[in-house]
C-alpha positions as CSV (number, residue, x, y, z in Angstrom):
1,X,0.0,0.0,0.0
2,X,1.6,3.3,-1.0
3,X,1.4,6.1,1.6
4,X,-0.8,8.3,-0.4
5,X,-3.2,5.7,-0.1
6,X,-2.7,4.2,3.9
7,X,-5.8,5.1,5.8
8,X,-5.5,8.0,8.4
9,X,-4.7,7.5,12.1
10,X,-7.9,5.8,14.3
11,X,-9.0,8.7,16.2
12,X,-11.9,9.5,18.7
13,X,-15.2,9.6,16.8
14,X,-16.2,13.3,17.1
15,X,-19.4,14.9,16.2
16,X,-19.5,17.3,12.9
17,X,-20.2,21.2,13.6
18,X,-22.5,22.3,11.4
19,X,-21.7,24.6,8.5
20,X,-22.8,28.2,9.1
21,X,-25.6,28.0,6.5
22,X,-27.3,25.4,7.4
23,X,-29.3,24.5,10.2
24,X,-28.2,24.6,13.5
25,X,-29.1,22.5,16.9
26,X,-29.2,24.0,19.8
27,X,-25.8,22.8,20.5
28,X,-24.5,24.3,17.5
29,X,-23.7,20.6,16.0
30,X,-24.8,19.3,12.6
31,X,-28.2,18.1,12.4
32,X,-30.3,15.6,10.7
33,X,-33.9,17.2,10.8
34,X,-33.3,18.7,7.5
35,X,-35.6,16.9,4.9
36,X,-34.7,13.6,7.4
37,X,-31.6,13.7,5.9
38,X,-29.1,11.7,8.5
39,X,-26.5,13.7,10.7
40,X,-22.9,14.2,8.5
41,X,-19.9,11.9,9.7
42,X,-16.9,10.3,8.9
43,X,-18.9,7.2,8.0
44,X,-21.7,9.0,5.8
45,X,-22.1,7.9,2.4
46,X,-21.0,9.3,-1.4
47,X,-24.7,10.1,-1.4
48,X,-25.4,11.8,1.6
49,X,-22.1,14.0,1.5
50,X,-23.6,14.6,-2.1
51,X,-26.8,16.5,-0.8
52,X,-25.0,18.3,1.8
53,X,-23.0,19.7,-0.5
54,X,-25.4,20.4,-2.8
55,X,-27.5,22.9,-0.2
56,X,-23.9,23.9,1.1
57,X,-23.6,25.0,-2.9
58,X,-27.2,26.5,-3.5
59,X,-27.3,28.6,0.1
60,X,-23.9,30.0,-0.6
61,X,-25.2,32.1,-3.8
62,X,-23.5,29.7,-7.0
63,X,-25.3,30.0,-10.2
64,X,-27.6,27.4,-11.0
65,X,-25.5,25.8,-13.8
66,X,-22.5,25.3,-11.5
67,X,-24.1,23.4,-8.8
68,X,-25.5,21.3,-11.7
69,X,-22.6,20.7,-12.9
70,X,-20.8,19.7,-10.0
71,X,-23.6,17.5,-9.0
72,X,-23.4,15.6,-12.0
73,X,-19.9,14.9,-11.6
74,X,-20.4,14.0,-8.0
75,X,-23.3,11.5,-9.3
76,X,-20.7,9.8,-12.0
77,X,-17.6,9.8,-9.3
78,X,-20.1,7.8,-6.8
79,X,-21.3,5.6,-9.9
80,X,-17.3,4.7,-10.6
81,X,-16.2,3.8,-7.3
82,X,-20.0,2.9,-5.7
83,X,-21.4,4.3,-2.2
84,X,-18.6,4.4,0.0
85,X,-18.2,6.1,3.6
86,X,-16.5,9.3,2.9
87,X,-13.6,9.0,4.9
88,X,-12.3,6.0,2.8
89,X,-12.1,7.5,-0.5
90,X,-8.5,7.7,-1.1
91,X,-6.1,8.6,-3.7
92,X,-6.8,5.6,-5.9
93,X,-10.7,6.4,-6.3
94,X,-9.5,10.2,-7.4
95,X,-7.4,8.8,-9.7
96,X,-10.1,6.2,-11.1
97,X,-12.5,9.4,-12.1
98,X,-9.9,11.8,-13.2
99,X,-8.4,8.4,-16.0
100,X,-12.3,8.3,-17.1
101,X,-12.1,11.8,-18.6
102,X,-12.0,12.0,-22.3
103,X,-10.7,15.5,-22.8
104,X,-8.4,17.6,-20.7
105,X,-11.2,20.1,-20.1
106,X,-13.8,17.4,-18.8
107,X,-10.6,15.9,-16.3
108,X,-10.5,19.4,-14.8
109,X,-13.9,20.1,-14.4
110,X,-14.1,16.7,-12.7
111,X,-11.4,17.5,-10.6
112,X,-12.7,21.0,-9.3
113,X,-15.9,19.2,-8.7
114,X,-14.7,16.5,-6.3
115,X,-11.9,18.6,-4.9
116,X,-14.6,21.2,-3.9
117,X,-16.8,18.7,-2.2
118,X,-13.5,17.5,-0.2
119,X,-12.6,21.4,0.6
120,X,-16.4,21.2,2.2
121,X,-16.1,18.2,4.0
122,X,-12.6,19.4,5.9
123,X,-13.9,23.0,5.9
124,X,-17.1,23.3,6.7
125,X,-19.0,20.0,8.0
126,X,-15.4,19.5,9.7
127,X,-16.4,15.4,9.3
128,X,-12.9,15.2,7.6
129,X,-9.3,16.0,7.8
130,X,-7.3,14.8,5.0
131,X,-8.1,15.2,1.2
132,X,-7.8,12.6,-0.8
133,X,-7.4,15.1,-3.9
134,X,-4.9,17.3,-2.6
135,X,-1.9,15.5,-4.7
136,X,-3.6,16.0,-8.4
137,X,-3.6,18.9,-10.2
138,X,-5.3,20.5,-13.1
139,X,-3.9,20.2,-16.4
140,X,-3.4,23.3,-18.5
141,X,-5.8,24.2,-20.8
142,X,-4.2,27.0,-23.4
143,X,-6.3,29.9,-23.9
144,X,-7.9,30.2,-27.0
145,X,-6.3,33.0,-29.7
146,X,-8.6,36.3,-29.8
147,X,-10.0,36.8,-33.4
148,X,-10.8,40.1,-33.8
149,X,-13.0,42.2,-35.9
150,X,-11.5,44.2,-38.8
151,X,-12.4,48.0,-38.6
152,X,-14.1,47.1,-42.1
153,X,-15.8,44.3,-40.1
154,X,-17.1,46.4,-37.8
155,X,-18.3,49.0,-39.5
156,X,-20.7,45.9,-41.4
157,X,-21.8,44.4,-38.5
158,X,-22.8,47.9,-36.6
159,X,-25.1,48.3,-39.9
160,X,-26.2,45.4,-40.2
161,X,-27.4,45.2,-36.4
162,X,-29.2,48.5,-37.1
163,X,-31.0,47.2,-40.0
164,X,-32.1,43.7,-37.4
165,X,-33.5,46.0,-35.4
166,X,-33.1,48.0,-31.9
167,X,-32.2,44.8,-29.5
168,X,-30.2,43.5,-32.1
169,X,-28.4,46.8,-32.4
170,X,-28.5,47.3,-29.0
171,X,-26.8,43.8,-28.4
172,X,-24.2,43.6,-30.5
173,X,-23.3,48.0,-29.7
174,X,-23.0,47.0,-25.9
175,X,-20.6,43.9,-26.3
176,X,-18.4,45.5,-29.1
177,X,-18.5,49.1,-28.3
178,X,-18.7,48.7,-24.4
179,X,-17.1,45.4,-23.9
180,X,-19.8,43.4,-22.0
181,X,-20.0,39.5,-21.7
182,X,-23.0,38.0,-23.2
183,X,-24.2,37.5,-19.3
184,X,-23.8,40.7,-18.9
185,X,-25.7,42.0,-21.7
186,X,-28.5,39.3,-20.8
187,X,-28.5,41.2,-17.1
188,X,-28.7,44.5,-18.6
189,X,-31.6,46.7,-17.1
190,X,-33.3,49.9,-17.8
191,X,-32.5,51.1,-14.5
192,X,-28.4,50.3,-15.0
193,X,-28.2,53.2,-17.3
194,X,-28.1,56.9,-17.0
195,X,-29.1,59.5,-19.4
196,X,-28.9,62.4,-17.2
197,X,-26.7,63.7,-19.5
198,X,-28.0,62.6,-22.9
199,X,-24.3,63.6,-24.4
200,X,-22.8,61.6,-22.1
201,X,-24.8,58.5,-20.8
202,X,-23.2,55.8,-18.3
203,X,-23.7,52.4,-18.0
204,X,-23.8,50.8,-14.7
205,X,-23.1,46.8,-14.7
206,X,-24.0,45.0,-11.7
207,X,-24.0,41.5,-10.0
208,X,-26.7,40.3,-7.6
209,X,-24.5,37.7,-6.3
210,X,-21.8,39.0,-4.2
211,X,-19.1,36.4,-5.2
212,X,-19.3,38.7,-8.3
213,X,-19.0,42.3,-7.0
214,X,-15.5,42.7,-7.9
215,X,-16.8,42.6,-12.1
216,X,-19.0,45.8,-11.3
217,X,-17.9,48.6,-12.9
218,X,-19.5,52.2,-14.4
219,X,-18.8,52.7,-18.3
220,X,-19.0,55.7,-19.9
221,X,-21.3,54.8,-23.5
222,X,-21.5,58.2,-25.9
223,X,-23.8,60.1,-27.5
224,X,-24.7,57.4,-30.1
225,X,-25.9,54.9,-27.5
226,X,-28.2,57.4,-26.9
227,X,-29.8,57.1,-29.8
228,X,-29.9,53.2,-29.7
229,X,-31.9,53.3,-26.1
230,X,-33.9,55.3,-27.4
231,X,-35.2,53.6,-30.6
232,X,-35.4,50.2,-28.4
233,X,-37.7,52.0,-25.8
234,X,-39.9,53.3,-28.9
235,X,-39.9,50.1,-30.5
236,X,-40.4,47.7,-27.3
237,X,-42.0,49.9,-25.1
238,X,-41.0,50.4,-21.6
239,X,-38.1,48.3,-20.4
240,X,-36.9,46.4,-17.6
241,X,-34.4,44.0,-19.3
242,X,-33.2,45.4,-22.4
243,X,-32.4,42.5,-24.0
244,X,-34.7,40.0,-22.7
245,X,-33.9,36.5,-24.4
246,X,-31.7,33.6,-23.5
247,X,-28.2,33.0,-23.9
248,X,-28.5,30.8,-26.7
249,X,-30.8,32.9,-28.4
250,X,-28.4,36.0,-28.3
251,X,-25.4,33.7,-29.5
252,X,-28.1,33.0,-33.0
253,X,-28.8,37.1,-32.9
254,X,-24.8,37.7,-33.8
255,X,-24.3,34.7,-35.7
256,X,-27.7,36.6,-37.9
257,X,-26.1,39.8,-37.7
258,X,-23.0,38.6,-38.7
259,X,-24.0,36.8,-42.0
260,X,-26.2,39.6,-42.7
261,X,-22.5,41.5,-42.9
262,X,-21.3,39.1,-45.1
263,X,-18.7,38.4,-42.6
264,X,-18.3,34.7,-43.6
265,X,-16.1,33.6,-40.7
266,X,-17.7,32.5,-37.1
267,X,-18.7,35.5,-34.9
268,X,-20.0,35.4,-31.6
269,X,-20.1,36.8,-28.6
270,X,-17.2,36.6,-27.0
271,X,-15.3,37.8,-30.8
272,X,-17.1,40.9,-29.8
273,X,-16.1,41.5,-26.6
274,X,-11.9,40.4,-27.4
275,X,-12.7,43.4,-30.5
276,X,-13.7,45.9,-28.2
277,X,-10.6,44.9,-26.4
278,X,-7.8,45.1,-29.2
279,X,-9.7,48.6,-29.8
280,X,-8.7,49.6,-26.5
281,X,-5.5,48.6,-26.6
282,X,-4.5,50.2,-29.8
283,X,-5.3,53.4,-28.0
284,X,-3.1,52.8,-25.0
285,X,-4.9,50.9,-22.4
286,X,-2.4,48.9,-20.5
287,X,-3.4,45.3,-18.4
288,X,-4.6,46.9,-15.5
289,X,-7.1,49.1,-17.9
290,X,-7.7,45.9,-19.7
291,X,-8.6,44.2,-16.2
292,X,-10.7,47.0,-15.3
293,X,-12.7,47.3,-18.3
294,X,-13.4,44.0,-18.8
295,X,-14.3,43.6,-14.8
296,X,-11.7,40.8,-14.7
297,X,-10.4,39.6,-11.7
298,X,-6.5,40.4,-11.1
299,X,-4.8,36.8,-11.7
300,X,-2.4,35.5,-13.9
301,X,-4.9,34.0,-16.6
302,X,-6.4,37.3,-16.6
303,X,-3.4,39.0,-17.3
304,X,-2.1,36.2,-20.0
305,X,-5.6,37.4,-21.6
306,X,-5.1,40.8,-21.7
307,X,-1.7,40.8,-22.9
308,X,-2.8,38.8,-25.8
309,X,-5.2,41.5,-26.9
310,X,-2.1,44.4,-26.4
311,X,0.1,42.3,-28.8
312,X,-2.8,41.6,-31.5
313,X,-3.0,46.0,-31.0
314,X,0.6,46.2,-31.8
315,X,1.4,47.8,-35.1
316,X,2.2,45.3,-37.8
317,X,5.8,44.1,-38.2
318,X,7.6,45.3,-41.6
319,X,9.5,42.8,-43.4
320,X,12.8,44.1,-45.6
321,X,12.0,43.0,-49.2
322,X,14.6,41.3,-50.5
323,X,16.3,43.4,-53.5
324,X,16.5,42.0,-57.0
325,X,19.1,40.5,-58.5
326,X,21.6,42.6,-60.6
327,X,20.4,45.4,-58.8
């Protein structure tokens, strides 16, 4: 037996405090009243530590789609190695579901999946104390290459959003002109912007869930954005989201748009956004601009990302033409 994989010390059984919020007992332990879901221990199964998790997951604010996500993986990991007590998954059952994966991307999903639930178990139930995924780690995934717009590009898709109409216009103006992900876009409310000063309108971005605060940010739109507001509230009425479709739906509205410019190459949201960002480079902004702009998070993928867009702003390199022979 390796000593990765050697069980941990025998110790005194000890009840599990109870994560701050969940439940509590009037002792401030764990408890099992919750849905008659039994106390979490040491000895609990896959499938217990699975739903604890879960509401650990849903009460601390994640989106929807991540605690899906994770739960699914959580599902297959318990499928591969079968209902075991927590405490004696070891090394070997990580490695079992990680060697499953068929893609890089899908082993380090699966990994942040079952290394969060571990993080929980030591962390917050306290039913654990050693992590059984604490010697893998996450295999680099290269970012892919920005493809930006041409200004020629750009100039076609801008009409040929206008001509779609005012949400199409509006879309595809507030991802390439202001930078905004497609979620934020999708999040965009009547009340976020501010045309005090018709001239000069703001737009503010906002997150309700706090884990997100840090992307807020206040961006200064133009006069012509203006104008696009406008036409969406005379066409659509009063507003309260200004683009009010689903994700999917706004990926087919630019993929439209785009073909409409006889752009024949794949545009999407997210070609928009890196666009807006080579624009900003090529007029000076530096990373921590970048960052700011972008509402990106200080780190050192971040920064890799925003780099990439300042060297794509760079002027183009000039290669020395050979001279002819016999000259």
């Amino acid at each position: 037996m390796s000593r990765s994989d050697a069980p941990p010390p025998t110790q005194a059984p000890r009840r599990p405090l109870q994560p701050p919020l969940f439940e509590l007992g009037t002792d401030g332990r764990l408890r099992g009243h919750v849905a008659l879901v039994p106390d979490l221990t040491p000895e609990s199964s896959l499938e217990i530590a699975r739903y604890w998790y879960r509401r650990y997951l849903e009460q601390s604010g994640h989106p929807r789609n991540t605690v899906n996500s994770y739960s699914y993986d959580l599902a297959v990991f318990e499928m591969l190695i079968g209902s075991k007590p927590i405490g004696e998954i070891r090394p070997r059952d990580i490695a079992l579901f990680l060697d499953d994966s068929q893609t890089r991307s899908t082993r380090k999903r699966r990994l942040t999946s079952v290394s969060g639930l571990f993080k929980f178990l030591i962390d917050k139930a306290q039913v654990l104390e050693h992590d059984p995924t604490e010697s893998f780690y996450p295999e680099h995934i290269p970012l892919k290459t920005p493809r930006p717009l041409f200004r020629e590009e750009q100039e076609r898709i801008l009409a040929a959003a206008e001509a779609d109409g005012p949400r199409a216009h509006a879309a595809v103006w507030l991802m390439l002109c202001l930078g905004l992900s497609r979620g934020e876009v999708l999040q965009l409310r009547a009340d976020h912007v501010d045309l005090s000063d018709p001239e000069q309108p703001v737009v503010y971005v906002f997150y309700e869930n706090p884990r997100h605060r840090g992307r807020e940010r206040k961006l200064a739109a133009g006069a012509p954005f203006t104008a696009i507001y406008r036409r969406l509230v005379e066409e659509h009425g009063p507003l309260d989201y200004l683009i009010p479709i689903l994700p999917q739906s706004l990926n087919k509205l630019v993929e439209r748009v785009a073909q409409a410019a006889g752009i024949q190459r794949h545009v999407t949201p997210q070609t928009l956004r890196d666009t807006f960002a080579v624009n900003r480079a090529r007029e000076g902004a530096d990373e921590a601009e970048l960052l700011r702009l972008l509402g990106l998070a200080d780190d050192s993928r971040n920064r890799m990302s925003v780099r990439r867009y300042i060297k794509l702003a760079e002027p183009p390199l000039l290669a020395e033409q050979a001279a002819p022979r016999g000259a």
